[in-house]
N, C-alpha and C positions, 0 to 999 in steps of 0.2 A: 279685874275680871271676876265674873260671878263665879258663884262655885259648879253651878249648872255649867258653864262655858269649858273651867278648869276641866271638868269630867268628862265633856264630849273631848278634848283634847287628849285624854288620860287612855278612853278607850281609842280612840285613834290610831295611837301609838299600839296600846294593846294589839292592836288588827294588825299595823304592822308586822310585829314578833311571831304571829303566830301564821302569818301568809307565806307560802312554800315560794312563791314566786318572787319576793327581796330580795336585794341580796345583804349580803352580812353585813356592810359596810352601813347600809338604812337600819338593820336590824339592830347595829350596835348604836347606831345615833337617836334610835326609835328611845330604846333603852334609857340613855345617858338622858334624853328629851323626860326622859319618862318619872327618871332619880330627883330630877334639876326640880319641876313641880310639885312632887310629895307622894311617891309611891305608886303600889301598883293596885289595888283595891279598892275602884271607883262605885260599887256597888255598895259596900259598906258606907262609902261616905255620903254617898246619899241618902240614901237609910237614914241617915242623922243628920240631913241638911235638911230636908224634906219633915223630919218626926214623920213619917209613915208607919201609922201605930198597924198596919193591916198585914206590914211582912216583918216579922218577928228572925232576922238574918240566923235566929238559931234552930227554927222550926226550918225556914227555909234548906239548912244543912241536912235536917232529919228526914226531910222528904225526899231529898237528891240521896241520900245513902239509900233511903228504902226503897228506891225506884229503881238502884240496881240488883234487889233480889225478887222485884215483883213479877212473878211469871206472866202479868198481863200486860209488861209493857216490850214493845218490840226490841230491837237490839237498836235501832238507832235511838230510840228514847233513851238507852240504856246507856250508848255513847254520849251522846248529850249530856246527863244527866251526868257522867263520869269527868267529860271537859269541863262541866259549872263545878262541880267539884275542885277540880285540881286550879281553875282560876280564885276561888274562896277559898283556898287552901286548907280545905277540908280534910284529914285524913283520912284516908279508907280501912276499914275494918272488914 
């Protein structure tokens, strides 16, 4: 399996976990599906599958923090930008 493949599978599961409408039993299998292939951080691994010299994953972090103090972005940008956070497991400051 390509690593392209492995990652559309990784966030898949990802979508799973985070869909209000699973129930626990998928959400726990989404998980264990999720353990068994290599984690939960398919963004980073692209990042380095790819060498996309264009998204530097730590500017990428700097942007999403400063985007929830920036008075010009809405509050949904703001939520968004707080969920990419907590999936990069970003901490917040």
């Amino acid at each position: 399996m390509s690593t392209e493949e492995r990652l559309n599978q990784m966030r898949g599961y990802k979508a799973t976990l985070s869909n209000p409408n699973v129930s626990e039993e998928a959400k726990q299998n989404a998980q264990a599906m999720l353990n068994e292939i290599g984690g939960d951080r398919p963004r980073d691994e692209l990042y380095e599958a790819r060498g996309d010299q264009n998204k530097d994953p730590m500017r990428v972090s700097a942007g999403l923090k400063a985007a929830q103090h920036n008075p010009g972005v809405t509050e949904g940008g703001k939520q968004r930008a707080a969920e990419e956070m907590q999936e990069r497991h970003v901490p917040e400051e």
